[in-house]
N, C-alpha and C positions, 0 to 999 in steps of 0.2 A: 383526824381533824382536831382542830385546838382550838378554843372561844375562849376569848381573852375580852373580861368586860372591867373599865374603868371605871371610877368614882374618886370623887374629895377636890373635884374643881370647882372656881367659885370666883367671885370679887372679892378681892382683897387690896388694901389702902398701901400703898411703897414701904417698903418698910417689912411686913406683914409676912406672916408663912404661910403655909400651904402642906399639908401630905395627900400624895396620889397614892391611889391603891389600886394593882390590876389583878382581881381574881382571874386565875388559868382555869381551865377544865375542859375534859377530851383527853387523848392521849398525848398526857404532857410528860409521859414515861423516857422518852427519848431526846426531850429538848436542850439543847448544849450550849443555849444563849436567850437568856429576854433582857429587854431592856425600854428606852423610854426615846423617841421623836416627839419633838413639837414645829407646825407651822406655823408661823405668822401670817397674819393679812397681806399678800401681795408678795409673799418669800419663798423661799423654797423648802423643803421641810431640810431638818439640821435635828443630827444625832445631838440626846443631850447625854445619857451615861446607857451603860450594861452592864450585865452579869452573866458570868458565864456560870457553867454546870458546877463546876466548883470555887464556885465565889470569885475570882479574881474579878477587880470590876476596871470600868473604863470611864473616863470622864471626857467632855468635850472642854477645852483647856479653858476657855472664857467662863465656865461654870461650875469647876472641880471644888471652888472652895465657897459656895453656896448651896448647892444642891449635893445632895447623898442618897445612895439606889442602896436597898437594903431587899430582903426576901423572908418572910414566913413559911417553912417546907410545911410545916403541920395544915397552911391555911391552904397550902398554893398559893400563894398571894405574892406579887411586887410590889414594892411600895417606891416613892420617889419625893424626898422630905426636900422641902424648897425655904430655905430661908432667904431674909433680905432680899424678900421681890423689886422686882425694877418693872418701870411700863414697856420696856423693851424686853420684859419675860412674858407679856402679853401673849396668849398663843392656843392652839388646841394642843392638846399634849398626847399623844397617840402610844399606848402599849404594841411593844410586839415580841414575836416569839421567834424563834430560828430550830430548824431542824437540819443538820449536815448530814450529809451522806450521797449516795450515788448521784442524788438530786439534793438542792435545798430548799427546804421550805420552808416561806414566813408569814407569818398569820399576823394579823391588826388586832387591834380591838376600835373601838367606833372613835373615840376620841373623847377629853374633856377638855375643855373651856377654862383656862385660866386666865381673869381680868385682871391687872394691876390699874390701879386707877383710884385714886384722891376724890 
């Protein structure tokens, strides 16, 4: 199992940044991808970036040149730097983890709250 808990969401004014942070923990010995979801109110959830096991990352093309997924191995930590928020970045932001193999596994974390809002 893998517990992946968020933190570093908040209201913040347009304009404004944001860093998200997903401490890992459990057996994260195996994991070959985390990355970052956010839903909006009444949307569908929508990938925003990842990371794979060895760094290559992935962006979702509307947000590649605001937002940047970075990693701490020493902390186990994800992190998800948000600049130039928009009210249309309004959303819960959901960590998650992937495991590949015979089966895949992917774990959540509970979610954080980011308000864009004047």
């Amino acid at each position: 199992q893998v517990q992946l808990v968020e933190s570093g969401g908040g209201l913040v004014q347009p304009g404004g940044s944001l860093k998200l942070s997903c401490a890992a923990s459990g057996s994260i010995f195996s994991i070959h991808r985390m990355g970052w979801y956010r839903q909006a109110p009444g949307k569908e959830r929508e990938l925003v970036a990842f990371m794979t096991h060895n760094e290559l990352t992935h962006y979702a093309d509307s947000l590649k040149d605001r937002f940047t997924i970075s990693r701490d191995n020493a902390k186990n930590t994800l992190y998800l730097q948000l600049n130039d928020l928009k009210p249309e970045d309004t959303a819960v932001y959901y960590c998650y983890a992937m495991r590949f193999g015979e089966q895949t596994d992917t774990y959540w974390g509970q979610g954080t709250q980011v308000t864009v809002s004047s």
